[in-house]
Structures are given as structure tokens and as C-alpha cells.
C-alpha positions as CSV (number, residue, x, y, z in Angstrom):
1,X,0.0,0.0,0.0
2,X,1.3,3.6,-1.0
3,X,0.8,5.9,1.7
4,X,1.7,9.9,1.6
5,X,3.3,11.5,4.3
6,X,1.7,14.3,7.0
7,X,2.9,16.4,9.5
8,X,0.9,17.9,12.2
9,X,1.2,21.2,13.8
10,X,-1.1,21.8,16.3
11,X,-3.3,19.4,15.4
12,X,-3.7,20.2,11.8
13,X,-1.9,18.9,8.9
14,X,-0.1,20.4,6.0
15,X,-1.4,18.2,3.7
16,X,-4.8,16.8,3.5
17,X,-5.4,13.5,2.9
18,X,-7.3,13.1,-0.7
19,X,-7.3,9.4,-1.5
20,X,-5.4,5.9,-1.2
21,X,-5.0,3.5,-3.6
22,X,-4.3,-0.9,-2.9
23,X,-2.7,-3.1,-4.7
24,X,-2.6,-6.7,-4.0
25,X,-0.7,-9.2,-6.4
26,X,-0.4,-12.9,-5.3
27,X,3.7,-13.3,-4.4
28,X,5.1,-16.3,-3.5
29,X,8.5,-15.7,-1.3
30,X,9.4,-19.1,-0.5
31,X,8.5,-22.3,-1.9
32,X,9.9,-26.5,-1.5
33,X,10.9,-28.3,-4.6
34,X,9.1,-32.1,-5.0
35,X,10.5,-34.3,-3.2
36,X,12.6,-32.0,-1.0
37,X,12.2,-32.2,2.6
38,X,12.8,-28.1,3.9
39,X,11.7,-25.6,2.5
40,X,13.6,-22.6,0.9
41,X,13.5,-18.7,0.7
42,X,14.1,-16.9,-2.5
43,X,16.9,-14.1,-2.2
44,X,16.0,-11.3,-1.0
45,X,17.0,-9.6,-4.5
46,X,14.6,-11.6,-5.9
47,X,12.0,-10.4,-4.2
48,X,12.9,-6.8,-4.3
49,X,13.4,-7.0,-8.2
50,X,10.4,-10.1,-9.0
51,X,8.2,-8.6,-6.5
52,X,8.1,-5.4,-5.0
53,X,9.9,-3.3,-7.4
54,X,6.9,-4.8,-10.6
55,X,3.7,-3.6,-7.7
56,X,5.2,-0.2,-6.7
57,X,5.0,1.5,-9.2
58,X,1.5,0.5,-10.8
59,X,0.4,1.4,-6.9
60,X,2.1,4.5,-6.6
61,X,0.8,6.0,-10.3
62,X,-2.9,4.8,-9.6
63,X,-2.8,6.5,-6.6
């Protein structure tokens, strides 16, 4: 979820809130191979490159 920034003086903030935006993508981060007994995690490159870095910025330009 993007999310913008406020800061409060006095109770009020600079900047008004004026919408939000979700995006949810299924993402799987760790996975076992057939006939393996443990399971393994997927670097965490991987996930910043495969993952977040493909959802952030659809979320942050529909917002």
C-alpha cells in the first residue's frame, strides 16, 4: 500500500489526505521443490526485483 506522508502542527496537517489507492498481487517468497524435505526462501534480490519493485509503481501511479 502507498501511503503519503503528514505532518501535524497543532493538530492540523499540511497536507490533506485526498485518497489511497491498494494493490494486491499474489507473491510467493518461498517455496519446496518435489521431493525435498525443507523448505527454501528466495533471495531477497529476488523479491525486491520479481516482487516489490513490478507492484510499486502501478500502486504509486494509480494513486
Amino acid at each position: 500500500m502507498v501511503q503519503r506522508l503528514f505532518w501535524w502542527v497543532k493538530g492540523e496537517t499540511h497536507c490533506p489526505y485526498i485518497g489511497g489507492h491498494t494493490e494486491a498481487v499474489d507473491f510467493v517468497d518461498h517455496f519446496r521443490g518435489e521431493g525435498e524435505a525443507f523448505y527454501f526462501n528466495w533471495e531477497e534480490r529476488w523479491i525486491r526485483d520479481e516482487g516489490y519493485m513490478k507492484i510499486a509503481p502501478n500502486a504509486s501511479t494509480t494513486c
